[in-house]
PLY file of the C-alpha trace (Angstrom):
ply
format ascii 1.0
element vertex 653
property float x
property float y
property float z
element edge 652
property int vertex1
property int vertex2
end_header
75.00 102.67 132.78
77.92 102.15 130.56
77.12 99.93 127.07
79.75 98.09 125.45
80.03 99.30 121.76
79.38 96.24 119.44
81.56 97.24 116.50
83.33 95.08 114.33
87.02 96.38 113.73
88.77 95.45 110.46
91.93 96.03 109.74
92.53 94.67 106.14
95.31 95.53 104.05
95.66 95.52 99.60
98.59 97.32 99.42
101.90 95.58 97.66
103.90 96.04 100.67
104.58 93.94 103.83
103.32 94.68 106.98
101.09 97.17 106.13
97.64 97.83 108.20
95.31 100.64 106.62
91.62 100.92 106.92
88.69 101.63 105.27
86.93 104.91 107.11
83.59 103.54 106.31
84.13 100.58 107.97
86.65 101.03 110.57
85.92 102.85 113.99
87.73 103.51 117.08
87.49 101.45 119.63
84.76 102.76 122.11
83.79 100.60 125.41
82.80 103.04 127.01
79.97 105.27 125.26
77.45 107.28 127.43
73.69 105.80 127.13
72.37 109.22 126.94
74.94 112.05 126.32
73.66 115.54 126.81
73.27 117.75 123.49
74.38 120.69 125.36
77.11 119.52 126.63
78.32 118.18 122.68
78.86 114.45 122.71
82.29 113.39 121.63
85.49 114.80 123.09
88.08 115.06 120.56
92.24 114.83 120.61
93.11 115.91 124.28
96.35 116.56 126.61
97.62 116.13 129.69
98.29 119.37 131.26
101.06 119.82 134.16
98.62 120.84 136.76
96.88 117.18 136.02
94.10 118.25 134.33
92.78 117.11 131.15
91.85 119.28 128.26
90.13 118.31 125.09
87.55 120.47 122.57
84.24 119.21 121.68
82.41 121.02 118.98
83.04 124.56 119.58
83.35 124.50 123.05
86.90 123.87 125.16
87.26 122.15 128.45
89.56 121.85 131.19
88.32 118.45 133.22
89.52 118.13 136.76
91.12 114.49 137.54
87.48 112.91 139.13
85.45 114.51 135.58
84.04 117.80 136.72
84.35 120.92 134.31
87.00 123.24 135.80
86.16 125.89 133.19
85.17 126.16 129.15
85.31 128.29 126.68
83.03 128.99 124.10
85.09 129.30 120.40
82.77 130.42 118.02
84.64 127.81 115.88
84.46 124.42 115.21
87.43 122.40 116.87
89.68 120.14 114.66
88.91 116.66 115.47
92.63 115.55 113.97
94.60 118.41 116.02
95.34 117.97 119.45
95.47 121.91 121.45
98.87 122.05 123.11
100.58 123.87 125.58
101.86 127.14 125.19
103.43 128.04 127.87
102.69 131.35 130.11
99.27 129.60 131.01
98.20 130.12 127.26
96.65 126.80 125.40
96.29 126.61 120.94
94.82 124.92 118.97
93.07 124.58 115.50
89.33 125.54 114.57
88.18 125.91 111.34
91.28 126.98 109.06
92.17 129.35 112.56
94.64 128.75 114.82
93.44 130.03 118.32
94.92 131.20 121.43
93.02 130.53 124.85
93.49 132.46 128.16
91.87 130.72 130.62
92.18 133.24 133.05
90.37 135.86 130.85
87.67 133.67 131.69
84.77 135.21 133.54
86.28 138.59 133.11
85.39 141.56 130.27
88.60 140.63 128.31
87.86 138.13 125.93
89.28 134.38 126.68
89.25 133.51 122.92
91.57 135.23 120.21
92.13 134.81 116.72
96.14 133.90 116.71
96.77 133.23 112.80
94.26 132.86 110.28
92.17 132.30 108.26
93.68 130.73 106.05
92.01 128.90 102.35
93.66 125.74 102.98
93.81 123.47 105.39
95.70 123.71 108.58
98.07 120.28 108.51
99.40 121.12 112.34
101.10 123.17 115.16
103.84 122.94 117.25
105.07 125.40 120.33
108.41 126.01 121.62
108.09 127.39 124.99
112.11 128.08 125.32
112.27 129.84 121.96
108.77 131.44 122.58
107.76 130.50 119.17
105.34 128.72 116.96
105.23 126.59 114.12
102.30 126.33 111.64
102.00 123.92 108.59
99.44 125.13 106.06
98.46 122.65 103.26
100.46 124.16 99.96
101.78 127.41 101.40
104.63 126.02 103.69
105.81 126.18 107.49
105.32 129.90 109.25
106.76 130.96 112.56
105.59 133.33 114.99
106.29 134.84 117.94
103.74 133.50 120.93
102.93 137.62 121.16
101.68 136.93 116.94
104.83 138.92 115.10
105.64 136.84 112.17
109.65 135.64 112.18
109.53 133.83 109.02
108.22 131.76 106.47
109.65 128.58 104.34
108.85 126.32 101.20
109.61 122.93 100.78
112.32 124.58 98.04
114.75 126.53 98.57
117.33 128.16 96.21
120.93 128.68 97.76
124.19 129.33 95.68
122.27 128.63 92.81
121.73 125.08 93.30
117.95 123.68 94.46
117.41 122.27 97.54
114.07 120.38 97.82
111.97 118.41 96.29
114.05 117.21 93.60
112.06 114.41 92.42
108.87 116.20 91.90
108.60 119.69 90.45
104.63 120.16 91.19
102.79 118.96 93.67
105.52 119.62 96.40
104.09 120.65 99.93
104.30 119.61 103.38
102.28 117.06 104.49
103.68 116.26 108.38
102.37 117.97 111.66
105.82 120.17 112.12
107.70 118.79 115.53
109.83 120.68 117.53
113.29 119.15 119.28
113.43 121.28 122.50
116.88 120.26 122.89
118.41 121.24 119.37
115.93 124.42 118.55
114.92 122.65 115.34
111.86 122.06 113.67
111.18 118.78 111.50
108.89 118.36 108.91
108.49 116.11 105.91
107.11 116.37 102.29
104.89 114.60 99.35
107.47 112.66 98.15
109.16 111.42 101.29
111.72 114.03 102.28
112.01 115.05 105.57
113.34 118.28 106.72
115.63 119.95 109.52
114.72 123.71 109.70
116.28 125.98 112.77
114.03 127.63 114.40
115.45 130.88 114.41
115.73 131.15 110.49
114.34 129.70 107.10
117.20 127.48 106.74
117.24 124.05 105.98
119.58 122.11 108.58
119.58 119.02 106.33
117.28 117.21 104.19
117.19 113.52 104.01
115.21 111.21 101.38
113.31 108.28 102.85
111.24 107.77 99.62
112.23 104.25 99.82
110.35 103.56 103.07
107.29 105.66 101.65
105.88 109.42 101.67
103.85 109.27 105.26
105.74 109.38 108.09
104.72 109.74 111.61
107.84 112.47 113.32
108.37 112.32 116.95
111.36 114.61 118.65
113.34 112.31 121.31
114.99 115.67 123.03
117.97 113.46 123.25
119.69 113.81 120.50
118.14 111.45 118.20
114.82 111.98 115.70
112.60 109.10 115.40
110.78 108.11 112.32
107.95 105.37 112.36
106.68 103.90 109.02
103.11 103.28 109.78
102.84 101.27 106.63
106.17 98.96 106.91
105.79 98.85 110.64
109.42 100.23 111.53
110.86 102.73 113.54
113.88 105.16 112.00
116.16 106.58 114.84
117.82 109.47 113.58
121.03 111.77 114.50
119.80 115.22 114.55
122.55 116.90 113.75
122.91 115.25 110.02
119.86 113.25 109.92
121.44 110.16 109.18
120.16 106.42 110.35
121.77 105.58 113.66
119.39 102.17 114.16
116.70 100.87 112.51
113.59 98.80 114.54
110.23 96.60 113.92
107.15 96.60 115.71
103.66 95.00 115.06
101.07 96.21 112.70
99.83 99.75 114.17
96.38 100.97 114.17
96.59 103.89 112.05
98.98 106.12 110.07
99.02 109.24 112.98
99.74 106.83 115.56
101.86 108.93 117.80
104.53 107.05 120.09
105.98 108.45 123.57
109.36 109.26 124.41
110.02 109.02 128.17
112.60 111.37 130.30
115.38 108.25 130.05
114.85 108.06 126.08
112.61 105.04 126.04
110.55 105.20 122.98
107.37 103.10 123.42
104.57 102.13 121.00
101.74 99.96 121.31
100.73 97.54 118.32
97.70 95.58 117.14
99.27 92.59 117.88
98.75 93.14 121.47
102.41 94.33 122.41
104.08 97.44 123.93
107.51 98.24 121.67
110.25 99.87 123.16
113.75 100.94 122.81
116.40 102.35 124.33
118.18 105.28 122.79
120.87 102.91 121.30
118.34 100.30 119.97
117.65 97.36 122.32
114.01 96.76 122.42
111.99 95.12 124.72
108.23 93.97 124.22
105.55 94.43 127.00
103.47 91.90 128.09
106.48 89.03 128.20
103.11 87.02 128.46
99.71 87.65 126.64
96.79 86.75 125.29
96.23 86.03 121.44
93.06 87.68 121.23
94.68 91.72 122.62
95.66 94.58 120.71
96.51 97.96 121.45
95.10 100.57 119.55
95.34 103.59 121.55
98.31 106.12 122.27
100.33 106.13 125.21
99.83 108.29 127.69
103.23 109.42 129.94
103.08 109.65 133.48
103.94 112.89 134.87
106.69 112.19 136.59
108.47 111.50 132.90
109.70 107.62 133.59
106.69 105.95 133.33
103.98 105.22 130.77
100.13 104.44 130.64
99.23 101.32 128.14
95.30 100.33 127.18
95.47 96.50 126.31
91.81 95.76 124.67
90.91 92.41 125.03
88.66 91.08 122.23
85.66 88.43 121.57
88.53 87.19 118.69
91.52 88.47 116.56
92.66 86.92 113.41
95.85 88.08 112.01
97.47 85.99 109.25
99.75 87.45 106.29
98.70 86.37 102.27
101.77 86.70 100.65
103.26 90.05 101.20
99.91 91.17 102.85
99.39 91.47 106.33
95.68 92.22 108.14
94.19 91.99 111.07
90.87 91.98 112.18
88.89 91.97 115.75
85.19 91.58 116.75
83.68 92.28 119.94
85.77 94.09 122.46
85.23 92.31 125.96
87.84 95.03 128.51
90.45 96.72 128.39
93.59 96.33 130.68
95.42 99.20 131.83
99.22 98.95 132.52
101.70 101.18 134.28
105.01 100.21 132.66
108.92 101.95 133.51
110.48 100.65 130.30
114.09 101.55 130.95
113.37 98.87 134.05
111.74 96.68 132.05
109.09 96.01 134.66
105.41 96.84 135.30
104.05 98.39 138.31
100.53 97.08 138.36
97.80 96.33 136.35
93.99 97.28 136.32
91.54 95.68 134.20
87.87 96.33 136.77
87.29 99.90 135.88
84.09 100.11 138.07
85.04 102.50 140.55
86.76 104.91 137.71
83.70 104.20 135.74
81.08 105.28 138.63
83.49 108.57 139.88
82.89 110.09 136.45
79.55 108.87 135.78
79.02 111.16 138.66
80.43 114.00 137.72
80.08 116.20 134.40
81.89 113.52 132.19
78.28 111.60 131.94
77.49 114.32 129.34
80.13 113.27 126.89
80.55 109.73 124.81
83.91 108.69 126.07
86.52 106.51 124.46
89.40 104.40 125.59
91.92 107.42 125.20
89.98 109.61 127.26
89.32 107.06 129.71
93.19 106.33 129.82
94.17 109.94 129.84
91.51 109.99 132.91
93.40 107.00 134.63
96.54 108.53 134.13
95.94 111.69 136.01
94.32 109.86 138.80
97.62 108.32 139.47
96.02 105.29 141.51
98.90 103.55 142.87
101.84 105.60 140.93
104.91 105.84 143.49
106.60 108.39 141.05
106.47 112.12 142.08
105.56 114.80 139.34
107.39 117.10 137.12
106.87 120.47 135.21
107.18 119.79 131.37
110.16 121.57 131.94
111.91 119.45 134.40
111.27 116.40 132.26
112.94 118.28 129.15
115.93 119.21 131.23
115.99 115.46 132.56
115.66 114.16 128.91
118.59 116.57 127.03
120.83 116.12 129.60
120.96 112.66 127.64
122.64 114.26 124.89
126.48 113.03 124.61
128.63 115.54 122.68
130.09 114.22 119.81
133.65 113.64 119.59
135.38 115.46 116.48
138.00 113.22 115.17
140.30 115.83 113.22
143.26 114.26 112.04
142.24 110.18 111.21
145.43 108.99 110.09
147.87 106.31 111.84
150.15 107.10 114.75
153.51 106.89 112.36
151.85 109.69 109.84
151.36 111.91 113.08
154.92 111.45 114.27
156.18 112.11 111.03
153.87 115.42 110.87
155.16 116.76 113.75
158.78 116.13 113.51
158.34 118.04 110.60
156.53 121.08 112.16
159.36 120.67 114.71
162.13 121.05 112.34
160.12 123.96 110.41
159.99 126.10 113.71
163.93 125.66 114.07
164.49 126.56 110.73
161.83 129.88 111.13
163.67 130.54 114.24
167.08 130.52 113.09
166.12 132.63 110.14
164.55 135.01 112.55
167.51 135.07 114.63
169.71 135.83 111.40
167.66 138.39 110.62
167.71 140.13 113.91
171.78 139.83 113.98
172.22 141.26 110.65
169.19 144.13 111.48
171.67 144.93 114.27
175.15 145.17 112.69
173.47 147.32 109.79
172.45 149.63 112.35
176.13 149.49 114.19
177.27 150.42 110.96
174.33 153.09 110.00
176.27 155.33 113.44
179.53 154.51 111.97
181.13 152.92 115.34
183.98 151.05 113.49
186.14 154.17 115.57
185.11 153.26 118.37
185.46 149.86 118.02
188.80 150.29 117.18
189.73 152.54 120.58
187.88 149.67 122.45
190.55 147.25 120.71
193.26 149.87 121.96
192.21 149.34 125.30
192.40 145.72 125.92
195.97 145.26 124.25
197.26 148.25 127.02
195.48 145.80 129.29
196.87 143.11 128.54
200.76 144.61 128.37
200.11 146.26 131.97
199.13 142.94 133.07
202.54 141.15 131.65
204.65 144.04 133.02
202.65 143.24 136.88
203.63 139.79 136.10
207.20 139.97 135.48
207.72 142.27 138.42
206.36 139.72 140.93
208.05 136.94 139.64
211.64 139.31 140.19
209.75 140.03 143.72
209.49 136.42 144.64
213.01 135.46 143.40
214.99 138.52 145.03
215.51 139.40 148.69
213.35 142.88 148.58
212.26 145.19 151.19
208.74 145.70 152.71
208.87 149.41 150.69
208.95 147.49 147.74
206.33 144.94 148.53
203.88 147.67 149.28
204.81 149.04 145.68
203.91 145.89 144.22
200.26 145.97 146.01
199.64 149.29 144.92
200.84 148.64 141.54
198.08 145.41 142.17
195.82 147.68 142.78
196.60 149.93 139.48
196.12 146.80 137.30
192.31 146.07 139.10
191.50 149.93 138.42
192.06 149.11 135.02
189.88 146.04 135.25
186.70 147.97 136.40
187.15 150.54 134.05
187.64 148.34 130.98
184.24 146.29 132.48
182.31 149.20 132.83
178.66 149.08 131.23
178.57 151.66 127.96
175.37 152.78 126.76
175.54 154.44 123.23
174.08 157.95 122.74
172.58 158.68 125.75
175.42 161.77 125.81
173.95 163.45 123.44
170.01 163.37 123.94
170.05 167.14 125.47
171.59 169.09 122.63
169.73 167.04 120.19
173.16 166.02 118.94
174.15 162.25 117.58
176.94 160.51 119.35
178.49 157.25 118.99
180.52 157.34 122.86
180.39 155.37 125.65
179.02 156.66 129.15
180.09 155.12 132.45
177.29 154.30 134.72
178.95 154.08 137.80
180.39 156.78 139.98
182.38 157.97 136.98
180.89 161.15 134.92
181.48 161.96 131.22
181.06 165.07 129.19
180.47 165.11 125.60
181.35 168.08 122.83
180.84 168.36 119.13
182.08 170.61 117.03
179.02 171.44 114.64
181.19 172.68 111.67
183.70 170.03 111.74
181.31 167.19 112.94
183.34 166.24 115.51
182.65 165.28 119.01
184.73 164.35 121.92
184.19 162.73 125.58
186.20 163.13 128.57
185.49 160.70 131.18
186.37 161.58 134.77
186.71 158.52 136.93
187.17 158.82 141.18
190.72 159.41 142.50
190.76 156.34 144.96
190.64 154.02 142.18
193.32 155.56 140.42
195.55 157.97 142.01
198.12 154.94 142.35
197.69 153.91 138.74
201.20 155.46 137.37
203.95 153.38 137.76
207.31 153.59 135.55
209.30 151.06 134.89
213.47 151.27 133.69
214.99 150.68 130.45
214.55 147.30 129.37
210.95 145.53 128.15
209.09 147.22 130.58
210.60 150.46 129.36
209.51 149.34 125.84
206.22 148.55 126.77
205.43 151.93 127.78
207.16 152.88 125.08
205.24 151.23 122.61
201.77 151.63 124.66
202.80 155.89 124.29
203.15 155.46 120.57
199.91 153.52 120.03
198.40 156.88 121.92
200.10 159.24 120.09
199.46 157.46 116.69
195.67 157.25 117.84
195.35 161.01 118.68
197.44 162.24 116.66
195.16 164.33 114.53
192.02 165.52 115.00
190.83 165.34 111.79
192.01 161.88 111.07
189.50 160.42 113.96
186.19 161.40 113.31
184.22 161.60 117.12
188.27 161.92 118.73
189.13 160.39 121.60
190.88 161.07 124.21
192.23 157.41 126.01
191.20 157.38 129.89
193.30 154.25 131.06
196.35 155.99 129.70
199.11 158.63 130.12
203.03 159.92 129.81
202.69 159.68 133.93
201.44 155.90 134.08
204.87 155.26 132.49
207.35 157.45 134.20
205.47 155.90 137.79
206.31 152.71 136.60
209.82 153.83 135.76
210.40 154.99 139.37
208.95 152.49 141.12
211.34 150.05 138.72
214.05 152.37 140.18
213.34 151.94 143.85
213.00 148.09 143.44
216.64 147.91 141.89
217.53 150.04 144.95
216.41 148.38 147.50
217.52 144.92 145.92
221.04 146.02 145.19
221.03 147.47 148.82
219.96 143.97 150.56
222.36 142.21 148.87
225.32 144.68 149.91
224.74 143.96 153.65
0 1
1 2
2 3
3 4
4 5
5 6
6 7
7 8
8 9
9 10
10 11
11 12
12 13
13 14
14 15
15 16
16 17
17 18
18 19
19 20
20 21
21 22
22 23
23 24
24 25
25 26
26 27
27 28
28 29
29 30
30 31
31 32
32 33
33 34
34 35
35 36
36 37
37 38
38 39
39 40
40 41
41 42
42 43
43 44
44 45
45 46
46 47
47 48
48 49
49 50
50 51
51 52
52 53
53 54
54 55
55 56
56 57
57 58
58 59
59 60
60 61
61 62
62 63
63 64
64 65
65 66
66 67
67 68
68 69
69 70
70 71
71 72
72 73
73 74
74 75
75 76
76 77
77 78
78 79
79 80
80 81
81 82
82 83
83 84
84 85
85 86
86 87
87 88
88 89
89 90
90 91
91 92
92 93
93 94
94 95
95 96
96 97
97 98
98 99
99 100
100 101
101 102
102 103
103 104
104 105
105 106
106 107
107 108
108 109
109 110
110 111
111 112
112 113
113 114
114 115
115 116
116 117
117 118
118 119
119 120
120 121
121 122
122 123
123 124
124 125
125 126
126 127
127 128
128 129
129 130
130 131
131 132
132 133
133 134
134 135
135 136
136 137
137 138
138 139
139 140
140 141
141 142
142 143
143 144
144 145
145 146
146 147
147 148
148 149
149 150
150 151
151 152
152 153
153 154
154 155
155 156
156 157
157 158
158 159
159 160
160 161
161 162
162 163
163 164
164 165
165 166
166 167
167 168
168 169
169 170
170 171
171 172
172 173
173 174
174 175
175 176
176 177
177 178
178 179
179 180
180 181
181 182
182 183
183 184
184 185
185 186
186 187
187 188
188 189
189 190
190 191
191 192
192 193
193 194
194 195
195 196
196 197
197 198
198 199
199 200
200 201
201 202
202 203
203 204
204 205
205 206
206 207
207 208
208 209
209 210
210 211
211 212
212 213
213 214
214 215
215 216
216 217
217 218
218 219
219 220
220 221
221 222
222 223
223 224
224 225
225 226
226 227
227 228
228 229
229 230
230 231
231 232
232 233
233 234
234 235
235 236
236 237
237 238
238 239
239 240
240 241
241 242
242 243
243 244
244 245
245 246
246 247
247 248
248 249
249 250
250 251
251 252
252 253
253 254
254 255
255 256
256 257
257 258
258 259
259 260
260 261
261 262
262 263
263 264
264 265
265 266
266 267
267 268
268 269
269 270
270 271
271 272
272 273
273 274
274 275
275 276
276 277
277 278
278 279
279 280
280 281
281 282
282 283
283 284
284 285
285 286
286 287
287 288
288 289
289 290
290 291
291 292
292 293
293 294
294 295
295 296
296 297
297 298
298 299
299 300
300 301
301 302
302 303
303 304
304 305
305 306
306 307
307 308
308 309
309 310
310 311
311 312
312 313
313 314
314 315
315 316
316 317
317 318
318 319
319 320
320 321
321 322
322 323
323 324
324 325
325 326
326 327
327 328
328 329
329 330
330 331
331 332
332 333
333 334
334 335
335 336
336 337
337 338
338 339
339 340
340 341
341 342
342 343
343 344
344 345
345 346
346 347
347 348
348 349
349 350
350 351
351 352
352 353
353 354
354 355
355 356
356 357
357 358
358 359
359 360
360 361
361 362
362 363
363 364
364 365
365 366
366 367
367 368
368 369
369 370
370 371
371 372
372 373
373 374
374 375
375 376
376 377
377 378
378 379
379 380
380 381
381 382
382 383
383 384
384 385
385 386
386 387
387 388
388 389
389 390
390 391
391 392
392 393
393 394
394 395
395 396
396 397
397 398
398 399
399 400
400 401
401 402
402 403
403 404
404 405
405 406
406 407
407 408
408 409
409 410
410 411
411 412
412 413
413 414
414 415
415 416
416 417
417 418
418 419
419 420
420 421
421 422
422 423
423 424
424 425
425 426
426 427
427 428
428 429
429 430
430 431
431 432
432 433
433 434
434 435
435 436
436 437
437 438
438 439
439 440
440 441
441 442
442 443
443 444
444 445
445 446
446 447
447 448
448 449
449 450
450 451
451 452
452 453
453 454
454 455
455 456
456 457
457 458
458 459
459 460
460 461
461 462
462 463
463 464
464 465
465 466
466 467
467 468
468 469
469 470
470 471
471 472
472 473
473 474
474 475
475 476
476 477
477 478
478 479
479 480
480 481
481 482
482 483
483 484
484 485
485 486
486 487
487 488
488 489
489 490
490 491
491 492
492 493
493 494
494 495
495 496
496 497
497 498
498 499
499 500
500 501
501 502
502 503
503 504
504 505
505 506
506 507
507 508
508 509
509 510
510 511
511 512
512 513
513 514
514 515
515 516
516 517
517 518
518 519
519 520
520 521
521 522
522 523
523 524
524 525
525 526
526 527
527 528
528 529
529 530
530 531
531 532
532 533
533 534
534 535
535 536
536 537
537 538
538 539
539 540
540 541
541 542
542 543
543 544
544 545
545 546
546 547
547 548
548 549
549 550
550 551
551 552
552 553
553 554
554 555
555 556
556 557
557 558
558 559
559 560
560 561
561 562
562 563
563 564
564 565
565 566
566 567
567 568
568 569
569 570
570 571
571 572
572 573
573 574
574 575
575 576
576 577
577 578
578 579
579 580
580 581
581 582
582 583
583 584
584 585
585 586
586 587
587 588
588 589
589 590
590 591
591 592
592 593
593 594
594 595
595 596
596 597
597 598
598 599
599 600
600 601
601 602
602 603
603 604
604 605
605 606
606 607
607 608
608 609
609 610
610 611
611 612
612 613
613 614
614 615
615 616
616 617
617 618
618 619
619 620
620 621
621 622
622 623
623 624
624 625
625 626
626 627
627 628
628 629
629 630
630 631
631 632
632 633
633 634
634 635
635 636
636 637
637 638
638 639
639 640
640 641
641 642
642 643
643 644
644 645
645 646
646 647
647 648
648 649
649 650
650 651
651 652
């Protein structure tokens, strides 16, 4: 049979500060309805810190002996340790089917499959150490794991044992101290280090009420933040959601934190709690819940609201106990003890609270993003008898284990399970990226900033154009082409006088009776003057004539049907060109023309060639003019001749 435990429970408080709810160890005792009447002294009576594992079993230490407990109470295998288990230190999870935890100053790895076989189950991980182990924490996605020791610092290891690295609570960087800057001795930390999943970070806090942001994958500080105003004990607790929460055990609040700079996004109360390592839950939708002596569940969302669990209760319930979270990740397990009588009452900034004679304790299954409770249990009979049955009768049993016990049962849970791992995925998938604001000034101040990044583009790209022009003409005048330039200028006044002489001769056409000989004339002479056209609009590429001798020209080529040849005259320096162009564009392209301004155009058009070509020496790269020649002009001349002619000879009949 199962004895209540007639313990008087004080909670009294003679500290200066509000709200605060310590206890004397000599008078103050856990909770314990349900104690075995006769627990067996091989089996070790008292179960210490346990954990929910994801296969729903339940594993705890007693003495030097670790157990895995299947969900009705039977043993599913132990270990024996050779070392006594830390009461204070829960064993966690490592991942890969490997479980640690603390034992003496040791930090030991399990391998519960070893068990039964010649390979030892049990192995020394880190340690020993001469201090005292403050706590452990495993990241299963970074396969590594942190270890506080008491005045030495924070080490991490690989799961496999290979150190990483090690870290103080000070730290010298660019010659400036980071660290414990209001105490120069005495300066160690004091927290159980706590890993965010989601941010590969590891938190930890000091003597003198810093806490820390270290990344896991170096001894570098993230950030350091002073909370010496709310105190130097701190309980940490990793949302995996972007925030870091903080509770105060002895002001009763709750710090949510930003984990990238560790500053105060919200701030919360709650009731009185039970002790200073009272460890809150954070479910998979960011709920953070924590039970209080004054008989209520606290929880908020991951911007703040809270809500309080029971709406209703009675006066004489408190909650002492952890919760436990359902497997599934949304829900969470409460323990409600109802006592004989509670008194709380506050003497001026003093608060206490004290309890005799527990009568039951309610169990709750709460979803506190929904704000509603699934059911409620308070006859634990049945629960009761199934382990009394089993090999839980040999162990003294308290209301943690019995709610841990509850919670793997699942009676009446309509939430499937999931892996740790699910549940982290579910809960960082709450993370919102920040939005970097990187320009903060008003709209006009923008405007204005662009316009003038607009008008300094302009003003690059017109200098860049300059510069190209002016790169271009100093290279036109680097292959001295001002010759050639010159011929070119030749060229288009003989096309231009051809064109006026064409002109005049039509207009005489058009105003004169004149045979069809003559007409045809006029078409081929038509036909000269487009010749002319195409060659003046030929394409010239600039000393391609020369690439096979090796030799530099300045010359034009025609890319058409036309071909060119090019000479130079090595000791003179000299080169010269002669295009040859096809004879069906200009075999007609002589004409003459008589005395008079046609006569003086050709005339004049001679001259300019003979002045141009005149000497050899004067022309450096000569030329020799293709759209030009004595017989162009004496053509014209005769075909002036047989206009006249025929006129003169139409108007006599």
């Amino acid at each position: 049979m199962f004895l209540l435990h007639p313990a008087v429970i004080i909670l009294a408080v003679v500290l200066q500060l509000p709200f605060v709810v310590t206890y004397n160890p000599q008078h103050f005792k856990k909770l314990s309805l349900f104690a075995a009447e006769k627990p067996s002294k091989k089996a070790g009576g008292q179960l210490f810190k346990n954990f929910v594992g994801d296969d729903g079993r339940v594993f705890a230490c007693s003495d030097r002996n670790f157990y895995a407990f299947e969900k009705n109470g039977s043993i599913a295998w132990t270990v024996h340790l050779n070392y006594t288990c830390n009461a204070d230190i829960a064993p966690i999870h490592g991942g890969s089917r490997k479980i640690y935890l603390v034992a003496e100053n040791r930090v030991l790895k399990i391998h519960p499959f070893r068990n039964g076989t010649t390979e030892s189950a049990v192995e020394v991980f880190f340690g020993p150490v001469e201090t005292d182990i403050v706590g452990i924490a495993v990241s299963i996605s970074s396969s590594c794991i942190a270890i506080n020791v008491k005045n030495r610092g924070l080490f991490a290891l690989r799961l496999h044992g290979k150190l990483l690295w090690s870290a103080g609570p000070v730290l010298y960087r660019h010659g400036y101290r980071q660290g414990c800057r209001k105490c120069d001795t005495d300066c160690y930390f004091t927290s159980v280090p706590v890993i965010d999943h989601c941010e590969a970070s590891i938190y930890v806090s000091n003597t003198v009420g810093e806490l820390y942001s270290l990344s896991i994958r170096g001894p570098h500080f993230k950030w350091i933040q002073d909370f010496s105003l709310y105190g130097n004990k701190f309980t940490i607790t990793a949302g995996n959601n972007g925030l870091l929460y903080v509770i105060i055990p002895n002001k009763a609040q709750i710090l949510a934190l930003e984990v990238s700079k560790g500053s105060i996004v919200w701030e919360g109360s709650v009731g009185p709690l039970s002790s200073e390592d009272y460890e809150p839950v954070v479910d998979a939708n960011g709920w953070i819940s924590i039970g209080s002596l004054d008989g209520f569940l606290y929880s908020f969302s991951p911007t703040g609201s809270p809500k309080k669990f029971p709406q209703s209760r009675s006066m004489s319930s408190v909650i002492q106990v952890n919760p436990v979270l359902d497997c599934s990740g949304y829900a969470v397990y409460v323990s409600q003890t109802e006592m004989v009588e509670r008194e709380a009452d506050d003497i001026g900034v003093n608060a206490y609270v004290a309890a005799m004679k527990p009568r039951n304790a309610v169990f709750t299954l709460l979803v506190p993003a929904l704000g509603s409770s699934y059911w409620s249990e308070s006859n634990h009979s049945n629960l009761l008898f199934n382990l009394s049955q089993r090999d839980m009768k040999h162990f003294a049993m308290d209301e943690r284990t019995l709610l841990s016990f509850f919670a793997v049962s699942r009676n009446g849970n309509p939430f499937p399970c999931r892996t740790t791992r699910q549940m982290l995925e579910s809960s960082c998938s709450l993370i919102k990226p920040k939005k970097i604001s990187i320009y903060t000034g008003d709209e006009s101040t923008i405007v204005l900033f662009l316009l003038s990044e607009s008008v300094l583009l302009v003003l690059l790209a017109a200098s860049v154009n300059y510069c190209w022009i002016f790169w271009r003409k100093k290279r036109l005048q680097n292959l001295n082409l001002g010759k050639f330039l010159e011929k070119r200028r030749s060229l288009r006044l003989q096309q231009k006088e051809f064109t006026r002489a064409i002109t005049e001769l039509e207009q005489k056409a058009s105003e004169e009776a004149v045979a069809n000989g003559v007409l045809e004339k006029l078409n081929d002479l038509v036909k000269e003057r487009e010749g002319i056209k195409r060659k003046l609009s030929t394409t010239y590429s600039l000393g391609r004539d020369g690439e096979k001798s090796g030799s530099k020209t300045i010359l034009p080529l025609y890319d058409g049907t036309s071909r060119s040849h090019s000479f130079q005259d090595g000791s003179k320096k000299e080169s010269v060109t002669i295009f040859h162009t096809p004879t069906d564009s200009v075999s007609s392209s002589d004409s003459s023309l008589d005395e008079g301004p046609d006569a003086n155009i050709c005339k004049k058009a001679k001259g300019k060639v003979e002045v141009d070509s005149s000497s050899d020496d004067d022309v450096q790269g000569g030329f020799v003019d293709p759209f030009f020649s004595e017989h162009s002009c004496s053509e014209i001349e005769r075909v002036r001749m047989e206009v006249d002619e025929m006129g003169k000879g139409n108007l006599v009949e």
